[in-house]
PDB file of N, CA, C and O in Angstrom:
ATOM      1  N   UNK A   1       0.840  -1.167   0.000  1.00  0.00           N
ATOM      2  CA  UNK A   1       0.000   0.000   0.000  1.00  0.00           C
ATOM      3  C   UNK A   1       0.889   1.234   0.000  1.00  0.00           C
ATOM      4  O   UNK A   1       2.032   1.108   0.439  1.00  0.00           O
ATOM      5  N   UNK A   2       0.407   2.609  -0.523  1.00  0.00           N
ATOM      6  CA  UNK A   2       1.319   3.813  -0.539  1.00  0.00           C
ATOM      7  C   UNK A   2       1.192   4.305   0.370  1.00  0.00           C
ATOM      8  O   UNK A   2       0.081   4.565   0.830  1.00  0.00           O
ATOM      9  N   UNK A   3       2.471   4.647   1.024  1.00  0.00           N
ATOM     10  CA  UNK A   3       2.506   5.490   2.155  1.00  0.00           C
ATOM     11  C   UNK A   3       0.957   6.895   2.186  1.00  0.00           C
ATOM     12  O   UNK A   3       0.512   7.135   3.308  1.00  0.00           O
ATOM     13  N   UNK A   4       0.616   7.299   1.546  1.00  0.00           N
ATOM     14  CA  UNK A   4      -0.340   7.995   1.448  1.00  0.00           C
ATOM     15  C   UNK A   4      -1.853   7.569   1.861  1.00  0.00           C
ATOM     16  O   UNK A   4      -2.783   8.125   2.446  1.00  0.00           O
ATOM     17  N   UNK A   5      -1.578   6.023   1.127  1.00  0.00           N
ATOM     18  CA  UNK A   5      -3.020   5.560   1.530  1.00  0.00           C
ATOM     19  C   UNK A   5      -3.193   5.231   2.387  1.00  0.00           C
ATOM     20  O   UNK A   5      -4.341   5.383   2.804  1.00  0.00           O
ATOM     21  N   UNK A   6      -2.104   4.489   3.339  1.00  0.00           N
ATOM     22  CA  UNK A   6      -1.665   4.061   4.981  1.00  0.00           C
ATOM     23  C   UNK A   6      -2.713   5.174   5.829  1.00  0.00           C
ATOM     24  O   UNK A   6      -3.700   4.970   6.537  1.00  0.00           O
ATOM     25  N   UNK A   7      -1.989   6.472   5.394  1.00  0.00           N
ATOM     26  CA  UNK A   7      -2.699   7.483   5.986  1.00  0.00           C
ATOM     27  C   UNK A   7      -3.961   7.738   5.974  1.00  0.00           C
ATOM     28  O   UNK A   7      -4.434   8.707   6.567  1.00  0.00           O
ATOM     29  N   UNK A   8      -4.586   6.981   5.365  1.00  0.00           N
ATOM     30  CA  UNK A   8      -6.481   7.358   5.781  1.00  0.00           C
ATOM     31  C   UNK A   8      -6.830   6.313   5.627  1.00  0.00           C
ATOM     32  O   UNK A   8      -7.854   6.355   4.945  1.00  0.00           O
ATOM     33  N   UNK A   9      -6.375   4.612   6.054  1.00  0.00           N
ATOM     34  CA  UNK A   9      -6.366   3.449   6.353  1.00  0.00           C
ATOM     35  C   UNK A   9      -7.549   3.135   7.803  1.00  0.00           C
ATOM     36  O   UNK A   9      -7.318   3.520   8.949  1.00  0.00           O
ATOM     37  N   UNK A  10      -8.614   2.475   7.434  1.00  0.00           N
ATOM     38  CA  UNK A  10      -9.207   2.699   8.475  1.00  0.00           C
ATOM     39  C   UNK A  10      -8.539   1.942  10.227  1.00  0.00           C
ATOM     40  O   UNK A  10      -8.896   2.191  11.379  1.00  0.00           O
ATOM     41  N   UNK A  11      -7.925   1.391   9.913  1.00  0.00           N
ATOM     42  CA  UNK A  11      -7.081   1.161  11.251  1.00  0.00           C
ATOM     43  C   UNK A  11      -6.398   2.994  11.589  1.00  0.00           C
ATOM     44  O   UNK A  11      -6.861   3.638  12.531  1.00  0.00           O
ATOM     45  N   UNK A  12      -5.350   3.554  10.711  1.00  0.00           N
ATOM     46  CA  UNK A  12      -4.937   4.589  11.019  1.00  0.00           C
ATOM     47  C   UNK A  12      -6.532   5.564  11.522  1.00  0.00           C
ATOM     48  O   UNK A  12      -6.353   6.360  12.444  1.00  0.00           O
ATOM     49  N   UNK A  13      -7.464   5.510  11.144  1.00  0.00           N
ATOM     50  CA  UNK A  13      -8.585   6.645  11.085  1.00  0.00           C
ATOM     51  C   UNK A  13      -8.746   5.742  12.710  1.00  0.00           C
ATOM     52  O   UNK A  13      -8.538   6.535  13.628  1.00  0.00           O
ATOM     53  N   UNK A  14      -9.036   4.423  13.177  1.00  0.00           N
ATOM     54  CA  UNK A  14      -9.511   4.532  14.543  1.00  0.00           C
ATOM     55  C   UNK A  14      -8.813   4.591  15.082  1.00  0.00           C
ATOM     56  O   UNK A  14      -9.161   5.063  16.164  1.00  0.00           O
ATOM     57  N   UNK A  15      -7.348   4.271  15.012  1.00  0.00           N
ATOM     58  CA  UNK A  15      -6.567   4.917  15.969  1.00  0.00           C
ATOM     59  C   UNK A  15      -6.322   5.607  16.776  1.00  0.00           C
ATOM     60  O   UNK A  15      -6.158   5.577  17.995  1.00  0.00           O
ATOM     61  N   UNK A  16      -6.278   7.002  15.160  1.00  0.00           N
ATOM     62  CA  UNK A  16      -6.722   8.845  15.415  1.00  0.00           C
ATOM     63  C   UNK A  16      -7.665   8.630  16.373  1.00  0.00           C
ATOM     64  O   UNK A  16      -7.126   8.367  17.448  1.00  0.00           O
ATOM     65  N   UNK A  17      -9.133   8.637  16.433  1.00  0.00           N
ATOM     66  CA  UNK A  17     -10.319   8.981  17.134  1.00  0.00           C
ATOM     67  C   UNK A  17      -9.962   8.292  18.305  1.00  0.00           C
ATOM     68  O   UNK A  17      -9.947   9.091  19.241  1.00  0.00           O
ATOM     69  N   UNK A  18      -9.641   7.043  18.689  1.00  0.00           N
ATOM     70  CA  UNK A  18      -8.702   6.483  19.817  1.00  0.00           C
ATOM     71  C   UNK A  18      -8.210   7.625  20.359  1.00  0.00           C
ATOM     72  O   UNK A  18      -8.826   8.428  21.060  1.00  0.00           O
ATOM     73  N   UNK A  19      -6.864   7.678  19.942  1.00  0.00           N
ATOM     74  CA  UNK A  19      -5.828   8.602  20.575  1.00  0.00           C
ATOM     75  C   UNK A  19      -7.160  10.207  21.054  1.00  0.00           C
ATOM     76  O   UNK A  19      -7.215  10.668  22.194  1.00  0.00           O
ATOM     77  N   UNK A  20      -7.898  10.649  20.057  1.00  0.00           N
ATOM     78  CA  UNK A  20      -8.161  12.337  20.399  1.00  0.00           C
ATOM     79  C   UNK A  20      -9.261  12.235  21.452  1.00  0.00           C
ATOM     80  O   UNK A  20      -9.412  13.282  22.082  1.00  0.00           O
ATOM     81  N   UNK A  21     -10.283  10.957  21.889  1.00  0.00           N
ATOM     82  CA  UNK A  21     -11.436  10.652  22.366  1.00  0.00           C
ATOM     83  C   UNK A  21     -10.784  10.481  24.247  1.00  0.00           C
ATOM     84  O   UNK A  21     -11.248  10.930  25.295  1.00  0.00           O
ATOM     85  N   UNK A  22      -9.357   9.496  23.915  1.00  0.00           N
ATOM     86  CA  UNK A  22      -8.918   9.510  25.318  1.00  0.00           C
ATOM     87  C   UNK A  22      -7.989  10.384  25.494  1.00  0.00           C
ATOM     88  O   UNK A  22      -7.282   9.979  26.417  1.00  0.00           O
ATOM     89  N   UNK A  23      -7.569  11.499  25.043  1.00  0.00           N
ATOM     90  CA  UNK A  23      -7.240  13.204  25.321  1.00  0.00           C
ATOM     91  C   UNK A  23      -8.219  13.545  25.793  1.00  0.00           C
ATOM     92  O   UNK A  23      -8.150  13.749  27.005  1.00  0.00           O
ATOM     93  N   UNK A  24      -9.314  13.731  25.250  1.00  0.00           N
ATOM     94  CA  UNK A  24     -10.259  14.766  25.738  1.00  0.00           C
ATOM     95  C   UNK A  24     -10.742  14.356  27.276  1.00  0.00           C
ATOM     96  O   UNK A  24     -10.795  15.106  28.251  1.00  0.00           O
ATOM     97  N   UNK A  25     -11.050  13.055  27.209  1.00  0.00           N
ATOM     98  CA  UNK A  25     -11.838  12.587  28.318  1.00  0.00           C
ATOM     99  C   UNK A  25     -10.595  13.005  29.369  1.00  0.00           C
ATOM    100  O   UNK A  25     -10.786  13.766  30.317  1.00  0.00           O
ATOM    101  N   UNK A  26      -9.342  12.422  29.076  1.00  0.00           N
ATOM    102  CA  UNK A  26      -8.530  13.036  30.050  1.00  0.00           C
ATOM    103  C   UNK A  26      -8.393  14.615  30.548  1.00  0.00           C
ATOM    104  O   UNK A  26      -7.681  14.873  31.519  1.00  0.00           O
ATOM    105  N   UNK A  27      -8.922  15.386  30.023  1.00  0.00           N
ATOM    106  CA  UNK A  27      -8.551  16.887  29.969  1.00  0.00           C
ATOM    107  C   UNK A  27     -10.191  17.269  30.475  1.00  0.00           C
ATOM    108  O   UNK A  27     -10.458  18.363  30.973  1.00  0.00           O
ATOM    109  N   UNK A  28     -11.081  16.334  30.290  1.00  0.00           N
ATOM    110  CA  UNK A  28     -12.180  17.034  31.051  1.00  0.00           C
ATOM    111  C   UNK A  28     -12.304  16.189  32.301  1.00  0.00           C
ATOM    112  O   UNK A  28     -12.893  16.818  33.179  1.00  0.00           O
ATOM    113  N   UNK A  29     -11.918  14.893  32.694  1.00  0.00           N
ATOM    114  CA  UNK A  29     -11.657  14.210  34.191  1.00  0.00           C
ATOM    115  C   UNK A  29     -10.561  15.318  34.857  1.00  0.00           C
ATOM    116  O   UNK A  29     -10.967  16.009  35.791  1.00  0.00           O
ATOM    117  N   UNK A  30      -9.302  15.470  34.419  1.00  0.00           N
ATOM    118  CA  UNK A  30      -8.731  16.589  34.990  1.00  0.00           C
ATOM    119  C   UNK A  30      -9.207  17.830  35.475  1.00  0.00           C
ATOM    120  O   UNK A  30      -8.892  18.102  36.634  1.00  0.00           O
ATOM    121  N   UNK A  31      -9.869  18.612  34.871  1.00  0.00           N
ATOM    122  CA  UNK A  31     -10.194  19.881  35.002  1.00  0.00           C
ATOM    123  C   UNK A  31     -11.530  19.753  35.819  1.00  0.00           C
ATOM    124  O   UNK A  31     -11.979  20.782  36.325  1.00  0.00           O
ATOM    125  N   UNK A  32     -12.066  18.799  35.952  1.00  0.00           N
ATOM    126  CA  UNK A  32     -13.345  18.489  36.920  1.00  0.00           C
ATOM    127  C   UNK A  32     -13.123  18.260  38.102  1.00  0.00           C
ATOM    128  O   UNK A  32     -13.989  18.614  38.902  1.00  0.00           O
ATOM    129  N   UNK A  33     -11.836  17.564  38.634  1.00  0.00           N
ATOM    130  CA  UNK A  33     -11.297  17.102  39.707  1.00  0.00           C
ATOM    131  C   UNK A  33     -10.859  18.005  40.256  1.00  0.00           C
ATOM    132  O   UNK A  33     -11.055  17.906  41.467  1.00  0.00           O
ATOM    133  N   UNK A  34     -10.177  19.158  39.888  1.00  0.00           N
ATOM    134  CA  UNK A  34      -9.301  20.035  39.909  1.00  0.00           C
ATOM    135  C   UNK A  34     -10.467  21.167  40.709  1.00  0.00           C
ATOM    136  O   UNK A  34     -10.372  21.612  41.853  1.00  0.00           O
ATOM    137  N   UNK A  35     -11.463  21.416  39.783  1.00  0.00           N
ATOM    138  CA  UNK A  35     -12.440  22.103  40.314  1.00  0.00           C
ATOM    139  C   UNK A  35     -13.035  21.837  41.263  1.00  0.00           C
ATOM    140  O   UNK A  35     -13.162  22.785  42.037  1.00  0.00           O
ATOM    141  N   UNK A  36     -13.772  20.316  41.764  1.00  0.00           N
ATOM    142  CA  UNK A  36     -13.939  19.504  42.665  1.00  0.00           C
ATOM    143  C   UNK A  36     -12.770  19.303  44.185  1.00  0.00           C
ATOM    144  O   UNK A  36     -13.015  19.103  45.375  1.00  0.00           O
ATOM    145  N   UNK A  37     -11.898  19.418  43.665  1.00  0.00           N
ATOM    146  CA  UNK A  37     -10.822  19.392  44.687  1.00  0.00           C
ATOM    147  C   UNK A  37     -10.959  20.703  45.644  1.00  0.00           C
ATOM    148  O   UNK A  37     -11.419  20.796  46.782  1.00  0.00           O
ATOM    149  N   UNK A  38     -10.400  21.679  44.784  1.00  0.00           N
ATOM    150  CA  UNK A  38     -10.649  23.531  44.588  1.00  0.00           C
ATOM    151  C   UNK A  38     -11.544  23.729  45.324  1.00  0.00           C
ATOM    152  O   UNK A  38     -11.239  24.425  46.292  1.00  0.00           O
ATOM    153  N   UNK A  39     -12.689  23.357  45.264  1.00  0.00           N
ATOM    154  CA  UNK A  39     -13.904  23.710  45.891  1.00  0.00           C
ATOM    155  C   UNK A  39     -14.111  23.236  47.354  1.00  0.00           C
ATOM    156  O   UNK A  39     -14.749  23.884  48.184  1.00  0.00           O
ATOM    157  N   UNK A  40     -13.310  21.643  47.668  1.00  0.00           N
ATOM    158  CA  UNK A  40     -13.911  21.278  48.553  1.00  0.00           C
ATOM    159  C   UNK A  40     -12.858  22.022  49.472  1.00  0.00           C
ATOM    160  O   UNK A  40     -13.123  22.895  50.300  1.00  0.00           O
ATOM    161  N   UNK A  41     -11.717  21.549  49.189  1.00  0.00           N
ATOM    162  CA  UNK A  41     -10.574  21.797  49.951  1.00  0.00           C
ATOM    163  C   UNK A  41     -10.184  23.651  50.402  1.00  0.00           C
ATOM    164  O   UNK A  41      -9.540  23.926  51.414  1.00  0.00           O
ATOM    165  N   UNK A  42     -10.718  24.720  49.439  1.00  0.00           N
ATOM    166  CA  UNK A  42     -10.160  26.067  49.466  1.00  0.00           C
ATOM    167  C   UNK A  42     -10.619  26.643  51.082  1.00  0.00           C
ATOM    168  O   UNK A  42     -10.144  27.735  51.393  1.00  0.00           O
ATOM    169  N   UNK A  43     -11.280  26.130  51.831  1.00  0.00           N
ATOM    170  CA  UNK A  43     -11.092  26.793  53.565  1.00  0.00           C
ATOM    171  C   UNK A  43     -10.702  26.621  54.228  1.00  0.00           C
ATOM    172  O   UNK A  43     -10.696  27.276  55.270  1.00  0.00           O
ATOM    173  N   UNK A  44      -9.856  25.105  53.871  1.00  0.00           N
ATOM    174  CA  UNK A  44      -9.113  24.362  54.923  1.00  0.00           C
ATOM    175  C   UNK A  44      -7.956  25.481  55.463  1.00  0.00           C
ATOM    176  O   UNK A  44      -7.559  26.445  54.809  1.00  0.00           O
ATOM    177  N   UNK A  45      -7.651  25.216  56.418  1.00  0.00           N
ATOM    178  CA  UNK A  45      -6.320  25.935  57.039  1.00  0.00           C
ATOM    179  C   UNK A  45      -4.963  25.333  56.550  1.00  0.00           C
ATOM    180  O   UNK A  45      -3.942  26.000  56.724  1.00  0.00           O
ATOM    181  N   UNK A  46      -4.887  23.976  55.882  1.00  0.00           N
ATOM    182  CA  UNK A  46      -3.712  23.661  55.251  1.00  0.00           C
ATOM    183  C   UNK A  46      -3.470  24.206  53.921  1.00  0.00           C
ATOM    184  O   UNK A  46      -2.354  24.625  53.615  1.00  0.00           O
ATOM    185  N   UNK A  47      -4.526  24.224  53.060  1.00  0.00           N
ATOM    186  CA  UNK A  47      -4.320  24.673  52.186  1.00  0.00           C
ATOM    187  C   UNK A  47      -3.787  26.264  52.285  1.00  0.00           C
ATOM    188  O   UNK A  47      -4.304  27.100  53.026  1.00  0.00           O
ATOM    189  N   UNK A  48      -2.734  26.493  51.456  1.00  0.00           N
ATOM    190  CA  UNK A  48      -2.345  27.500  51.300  1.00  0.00           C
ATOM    191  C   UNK A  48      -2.475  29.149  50.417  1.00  0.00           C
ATOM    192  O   UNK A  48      -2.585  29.102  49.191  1.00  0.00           O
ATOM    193  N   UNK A  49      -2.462  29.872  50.782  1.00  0.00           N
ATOM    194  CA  UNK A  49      -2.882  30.987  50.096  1.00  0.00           C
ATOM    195  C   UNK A  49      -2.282  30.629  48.715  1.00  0.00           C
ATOM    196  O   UNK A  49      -3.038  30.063  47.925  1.00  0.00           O
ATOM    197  N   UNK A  50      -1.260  30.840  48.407  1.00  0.00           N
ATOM    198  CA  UNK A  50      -0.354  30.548  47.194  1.00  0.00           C
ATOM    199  C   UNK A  50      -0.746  30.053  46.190  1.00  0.00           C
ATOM    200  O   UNK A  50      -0.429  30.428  45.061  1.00  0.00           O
ATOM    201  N   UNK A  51      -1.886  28.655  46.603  1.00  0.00           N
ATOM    202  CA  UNK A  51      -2.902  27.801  46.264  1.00  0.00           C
ATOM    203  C   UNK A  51      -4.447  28.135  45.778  1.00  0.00           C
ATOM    204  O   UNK A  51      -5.189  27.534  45.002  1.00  0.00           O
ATOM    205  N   UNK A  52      -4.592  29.124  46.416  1.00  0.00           N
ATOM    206  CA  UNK A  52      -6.140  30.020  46.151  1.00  0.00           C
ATOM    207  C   UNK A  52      -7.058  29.560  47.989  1.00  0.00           C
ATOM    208  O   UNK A  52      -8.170  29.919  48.377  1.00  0.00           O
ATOM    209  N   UNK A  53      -5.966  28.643  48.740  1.00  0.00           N
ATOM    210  CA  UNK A  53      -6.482  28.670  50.371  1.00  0.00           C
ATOM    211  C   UNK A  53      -6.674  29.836  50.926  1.00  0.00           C
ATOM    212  O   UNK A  53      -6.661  31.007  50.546  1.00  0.00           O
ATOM    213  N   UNK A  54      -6.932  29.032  52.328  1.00  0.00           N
ATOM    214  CA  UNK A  54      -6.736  30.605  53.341  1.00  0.00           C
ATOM    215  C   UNK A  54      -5.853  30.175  54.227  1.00  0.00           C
ATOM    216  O   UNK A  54      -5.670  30.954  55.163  1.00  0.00           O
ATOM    217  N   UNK A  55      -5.155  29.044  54.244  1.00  0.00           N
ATOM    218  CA  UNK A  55      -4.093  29.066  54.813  1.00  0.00           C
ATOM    219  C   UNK A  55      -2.744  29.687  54.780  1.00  0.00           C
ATOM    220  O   UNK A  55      -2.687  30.681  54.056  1.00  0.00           O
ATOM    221  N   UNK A  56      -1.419  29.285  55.505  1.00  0.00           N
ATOM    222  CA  UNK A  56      -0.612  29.785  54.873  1.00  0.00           C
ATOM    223  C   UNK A  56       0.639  28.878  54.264  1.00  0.00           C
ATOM    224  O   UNK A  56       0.527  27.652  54.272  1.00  0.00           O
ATOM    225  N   UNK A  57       1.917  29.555  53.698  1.00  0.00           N
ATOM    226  CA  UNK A  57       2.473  28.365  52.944  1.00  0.00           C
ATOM    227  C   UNK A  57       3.595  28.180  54.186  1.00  0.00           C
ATOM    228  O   UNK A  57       4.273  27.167  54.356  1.00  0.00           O
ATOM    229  N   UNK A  58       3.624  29.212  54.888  1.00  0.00           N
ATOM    230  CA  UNK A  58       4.817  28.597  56.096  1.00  0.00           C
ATOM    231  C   UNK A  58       4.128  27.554  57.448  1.00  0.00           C
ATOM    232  O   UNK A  58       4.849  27.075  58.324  1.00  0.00           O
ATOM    233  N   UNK A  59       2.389  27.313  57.372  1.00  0.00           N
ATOM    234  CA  UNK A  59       1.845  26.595  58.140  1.00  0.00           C
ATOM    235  C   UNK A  59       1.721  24.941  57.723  1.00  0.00           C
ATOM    236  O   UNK A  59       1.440  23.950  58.397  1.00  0.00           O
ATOM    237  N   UNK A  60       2.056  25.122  56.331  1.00  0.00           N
ATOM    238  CA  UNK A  60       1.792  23.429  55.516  1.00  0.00           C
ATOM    239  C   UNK A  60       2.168  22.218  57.246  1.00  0.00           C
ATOM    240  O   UNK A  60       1.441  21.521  57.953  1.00  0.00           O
ATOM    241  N   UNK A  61       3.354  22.485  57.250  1.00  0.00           N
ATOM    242  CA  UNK A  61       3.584  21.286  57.603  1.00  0.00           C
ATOM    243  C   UNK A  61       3.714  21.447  59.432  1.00  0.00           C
ATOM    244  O   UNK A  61       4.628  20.917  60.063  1.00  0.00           O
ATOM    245  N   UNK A  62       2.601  22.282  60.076  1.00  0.00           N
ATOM    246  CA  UNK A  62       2.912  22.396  61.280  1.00  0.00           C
ATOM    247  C   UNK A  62       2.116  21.437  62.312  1.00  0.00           C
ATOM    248  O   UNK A  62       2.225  21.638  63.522  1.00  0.00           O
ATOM    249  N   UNK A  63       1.415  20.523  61.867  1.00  0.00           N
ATOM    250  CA  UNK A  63       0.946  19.273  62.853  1.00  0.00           C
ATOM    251  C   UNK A  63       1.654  18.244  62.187  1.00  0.00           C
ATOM    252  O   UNK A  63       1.157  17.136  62.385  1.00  0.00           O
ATOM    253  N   UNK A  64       2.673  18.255  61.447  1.00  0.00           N
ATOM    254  CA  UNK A  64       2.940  17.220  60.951  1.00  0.00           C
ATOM    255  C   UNK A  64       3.483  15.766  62.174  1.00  0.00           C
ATOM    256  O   UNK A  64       3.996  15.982  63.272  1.00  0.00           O
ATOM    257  N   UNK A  65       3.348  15.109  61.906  1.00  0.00           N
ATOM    258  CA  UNK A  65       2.802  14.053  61.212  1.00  0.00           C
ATOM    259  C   UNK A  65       1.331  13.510  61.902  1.00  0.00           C
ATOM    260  O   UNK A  65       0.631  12.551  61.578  1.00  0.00           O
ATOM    261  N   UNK A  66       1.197  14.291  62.738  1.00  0.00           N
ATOM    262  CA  UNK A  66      -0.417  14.420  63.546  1.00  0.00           C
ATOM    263  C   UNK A  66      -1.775  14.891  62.195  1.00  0.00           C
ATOM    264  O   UNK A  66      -2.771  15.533  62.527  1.00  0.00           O
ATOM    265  N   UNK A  67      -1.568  14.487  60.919  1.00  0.00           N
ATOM    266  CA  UNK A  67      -2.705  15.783  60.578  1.00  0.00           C
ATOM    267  C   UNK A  67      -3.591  15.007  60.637  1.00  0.00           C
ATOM    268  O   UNK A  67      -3.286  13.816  60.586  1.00  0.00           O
ATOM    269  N   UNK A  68      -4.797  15.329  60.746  1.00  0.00           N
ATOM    270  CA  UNK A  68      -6.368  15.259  60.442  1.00  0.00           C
ATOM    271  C   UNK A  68      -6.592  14.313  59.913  1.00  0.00           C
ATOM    272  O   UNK A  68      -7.748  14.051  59.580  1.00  0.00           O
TER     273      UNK A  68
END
């Protein structure tokens, strides 16, 4: 087969949709979690300002190894 036709070979075509279908899903599980995380976690006192907390970043590790 010619290198050309390889290229729109329906193995090559599910591949593609393969590869771009589990990008996306990855990039919207990410950014959901992220927000989910963000949300639950942003009043905690560990979390850090730096972070979008209200904690601080010199308090991170001050019950350590006692935390919560």
């Amino acid at each position: 087969m010619h290198p050309r036709n390889a290229y729109f070979s329906p193995e090559v075509q599910q591949q593609k949709i393969n590869n771009i279908t589990k990008q996306s899903y990855d990039v919207i599980f990410h950014t959901a979690t992220t927000i989910v995380i963000f949300t639950l976690f942003r009043n905690e006192s560990w979390f850090p300002m730096c972070s979008g907390g209200v904690g601080s970043c010199d308090a991170i590790f001050t019950d350590y190894p006692n935390w919560p």
